[in-house]
C-alpha positions as CSV (number, residue, x, y, z in Angstrom):
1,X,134.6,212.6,186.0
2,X,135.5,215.5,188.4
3,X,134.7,218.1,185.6
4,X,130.7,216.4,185.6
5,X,130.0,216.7,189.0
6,X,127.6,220.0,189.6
7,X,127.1,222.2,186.7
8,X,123.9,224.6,186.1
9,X,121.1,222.9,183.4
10,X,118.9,224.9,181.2
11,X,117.3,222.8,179.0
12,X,114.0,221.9,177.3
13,X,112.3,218.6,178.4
14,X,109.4,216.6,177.7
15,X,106.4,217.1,179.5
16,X,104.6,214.6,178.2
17,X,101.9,215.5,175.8
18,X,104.5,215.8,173.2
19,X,105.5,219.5,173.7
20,X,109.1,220.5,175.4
21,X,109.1,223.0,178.5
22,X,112.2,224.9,179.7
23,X,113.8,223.5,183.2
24,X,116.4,225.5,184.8
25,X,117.7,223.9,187.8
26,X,121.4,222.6,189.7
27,X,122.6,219.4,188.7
28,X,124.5,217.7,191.5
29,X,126.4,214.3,190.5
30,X,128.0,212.1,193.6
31,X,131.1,210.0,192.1
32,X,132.6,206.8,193.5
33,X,135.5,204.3,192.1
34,X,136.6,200.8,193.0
35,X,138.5,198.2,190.5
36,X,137.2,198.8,187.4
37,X,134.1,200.7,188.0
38,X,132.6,203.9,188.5
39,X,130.2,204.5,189.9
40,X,127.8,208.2,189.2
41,X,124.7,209.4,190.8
42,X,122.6,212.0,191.6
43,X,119.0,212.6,193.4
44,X,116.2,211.4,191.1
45,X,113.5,214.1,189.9
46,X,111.9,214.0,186.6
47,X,113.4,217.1,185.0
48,X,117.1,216.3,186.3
49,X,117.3,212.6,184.6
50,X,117.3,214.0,181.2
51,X,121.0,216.6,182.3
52,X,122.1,213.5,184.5
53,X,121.7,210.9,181.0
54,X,123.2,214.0,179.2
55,X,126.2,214.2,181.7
56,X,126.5,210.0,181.1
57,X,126.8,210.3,177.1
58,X,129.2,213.3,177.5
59,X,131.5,211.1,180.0
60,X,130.7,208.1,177.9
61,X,132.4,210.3,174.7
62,X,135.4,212.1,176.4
63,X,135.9,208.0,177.6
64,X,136.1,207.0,173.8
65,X,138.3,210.2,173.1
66,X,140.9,208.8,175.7
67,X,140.6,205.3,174.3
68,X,138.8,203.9,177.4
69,X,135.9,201.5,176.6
70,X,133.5,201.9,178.9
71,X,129.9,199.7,179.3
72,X,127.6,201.3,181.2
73,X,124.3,200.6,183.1
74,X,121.5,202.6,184.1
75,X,118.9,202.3,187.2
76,X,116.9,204.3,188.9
77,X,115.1,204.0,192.2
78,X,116.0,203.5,196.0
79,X,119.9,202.9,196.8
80,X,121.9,203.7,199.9
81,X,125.0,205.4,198.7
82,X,127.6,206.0,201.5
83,X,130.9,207.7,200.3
84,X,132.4,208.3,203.1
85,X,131.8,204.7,204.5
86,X,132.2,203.8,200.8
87,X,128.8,201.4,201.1
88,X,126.7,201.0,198.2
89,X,123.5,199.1,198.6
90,X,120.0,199.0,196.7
91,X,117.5,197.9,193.9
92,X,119.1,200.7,191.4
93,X,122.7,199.8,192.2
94,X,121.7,196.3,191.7
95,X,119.8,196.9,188.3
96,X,122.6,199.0,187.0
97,X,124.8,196.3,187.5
98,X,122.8,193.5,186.1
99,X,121.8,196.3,182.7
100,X,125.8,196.9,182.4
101,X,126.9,193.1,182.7
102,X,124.1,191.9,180.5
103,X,125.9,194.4,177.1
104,X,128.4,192.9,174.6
105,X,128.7,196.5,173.4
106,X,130.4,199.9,173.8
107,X,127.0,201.9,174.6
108,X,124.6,203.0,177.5
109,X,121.6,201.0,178.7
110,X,119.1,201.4,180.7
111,X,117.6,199.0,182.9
112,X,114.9,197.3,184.1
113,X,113.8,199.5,186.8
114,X,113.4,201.9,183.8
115,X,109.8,199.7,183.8
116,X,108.4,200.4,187.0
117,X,106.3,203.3,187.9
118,X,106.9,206.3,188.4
119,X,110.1,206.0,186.3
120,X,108.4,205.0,182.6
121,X,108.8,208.6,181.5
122,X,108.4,210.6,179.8
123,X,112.1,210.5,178.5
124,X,113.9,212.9,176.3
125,X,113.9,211.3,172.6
126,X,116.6,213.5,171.5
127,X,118.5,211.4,174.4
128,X,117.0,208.0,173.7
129,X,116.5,205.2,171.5
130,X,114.7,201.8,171.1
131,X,117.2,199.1,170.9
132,X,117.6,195.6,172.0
133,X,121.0,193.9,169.7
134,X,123.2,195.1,172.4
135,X,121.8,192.1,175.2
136,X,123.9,189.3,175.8
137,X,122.3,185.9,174.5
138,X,123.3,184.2,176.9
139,X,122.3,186.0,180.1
140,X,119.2,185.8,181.8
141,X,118.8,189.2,182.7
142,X,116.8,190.7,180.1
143,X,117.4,194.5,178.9
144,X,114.2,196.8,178.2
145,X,115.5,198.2,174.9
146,X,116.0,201.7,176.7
147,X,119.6,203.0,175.3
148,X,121.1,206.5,174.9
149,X,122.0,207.7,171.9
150,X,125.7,208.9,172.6
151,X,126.5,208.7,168.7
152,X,124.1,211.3,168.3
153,X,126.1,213.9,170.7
154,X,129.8,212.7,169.2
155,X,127.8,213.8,165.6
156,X,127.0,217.4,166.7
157,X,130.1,218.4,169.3
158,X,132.5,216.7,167.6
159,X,134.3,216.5,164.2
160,X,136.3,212.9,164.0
161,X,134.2,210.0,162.8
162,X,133.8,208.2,165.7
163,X,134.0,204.4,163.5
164,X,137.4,205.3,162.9
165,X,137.6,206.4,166.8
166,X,136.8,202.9,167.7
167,X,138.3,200.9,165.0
168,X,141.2,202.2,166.5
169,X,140.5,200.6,169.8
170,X,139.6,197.5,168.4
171,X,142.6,195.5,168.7
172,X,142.0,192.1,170.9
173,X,140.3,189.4,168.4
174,X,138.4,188.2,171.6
175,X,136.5,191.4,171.8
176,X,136.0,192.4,167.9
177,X,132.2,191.6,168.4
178,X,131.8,194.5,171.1
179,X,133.0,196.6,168.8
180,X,131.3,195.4,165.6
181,X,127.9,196.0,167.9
182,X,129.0,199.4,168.4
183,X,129.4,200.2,165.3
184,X,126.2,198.9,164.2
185,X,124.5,201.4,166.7
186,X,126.6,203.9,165.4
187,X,124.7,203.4,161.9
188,X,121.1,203.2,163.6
189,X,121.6,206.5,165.2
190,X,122.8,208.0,161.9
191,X,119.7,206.7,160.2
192,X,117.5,207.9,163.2
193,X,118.2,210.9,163.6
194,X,115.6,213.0,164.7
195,X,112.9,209.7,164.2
196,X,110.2,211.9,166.7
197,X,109.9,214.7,164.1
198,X,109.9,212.1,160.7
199,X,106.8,210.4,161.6
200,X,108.4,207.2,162.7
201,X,107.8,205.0,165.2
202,X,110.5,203.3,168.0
203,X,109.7,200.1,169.0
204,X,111.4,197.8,171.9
């Protein structure tokens, strides 16, 4: 976590009419811990979400490297984050939780505050995908189909197949589904690759 916290971004991002302009800018992440959480964050402007979702899948795979499964949520909007009081209140907080309870999955989603404007985009697709079989049934919170597609980073920094990665990891019978969803999103990454520039469509 330490090793994400402020780093220098030059990257490409979408602008919105389909075309990619360069953003050069500091990205600074505030961290916080308590039981079995962590908790990242960082000031919200539109050409810093794509590095912050960038820094979440990279955290996301060192986490899977170490042999920590890790579910996480997204949300965006107002929160009051007080480290040194170590007080955490707000919408996003609250959305993030709800998106990160409401997986049976290894994987990243985004939630519902994702919806509401000015936070519907435009969003990096290189970064993204359309997927909904990661939702709980039995929840009522309902995911927006917003996910990032971490698989698609483990494929081009990294040279272990990351099945075999968490196979490994799969060894309580009362969570073999988590993994088997994983997996499955594993293959849907694989097979879009690269969907903006093939003519396909994502739908949620």
């Amino acid at each position: 976590v330490d090793k994400q916290t402020g780093s220098m971004v030059i990257r490409s991002v979408p602008v919105g009419d389909g075309t990619f302009h360069p953003a050069v800018g500091w990205l600074e992440v505030e961290k916080g811990y308590f039981s079995d959480t962590f908790l990242l964050w960082a000031d919200y402007e539109v050409f810093r979400l794509p590095a912050f979702m960038q820094m979440c899948i990279d955290l996301f795979c060192y986490g899977l490297e170490l042999g920590i499964p890790l579910r996480v949520g997204l949300g965006v909007g107002d929160a009051h984050m007080d480290k040194k009081n170590n007080i955490y209140l707000g919408p996003a907080l609250i959305d993030a939780a709800e998106a990160e309870n409401s997986q049976r999955w290894l994987g990243i989603s985004c939630g519902t505050s994702f919806n509401q404007i000015p936070f519907t985009g435009p969003f990096d697709p290189r970064l993204m995908l359309a997927y909904r079989k990661q939702q709980k049934p039995e929840t009522n919170y309902k995911l927006p189909g917003l996910v990032l597609d971490w698989p698609r980073r483990w494929r081009e920094t990294r040279n272990t197949d990351v099945t075999a990665t968490l196979n490994a990891m799969n060894i309580e019978p009362s969570s073999e589904d988590i993994y088997i969803c994983a997996n499955e999103f594993v293959d849907f990454s694989l097979k879009s690759h690269d969907w903006f520039l093939k003519g396909m469509k994502m739908k949620i």
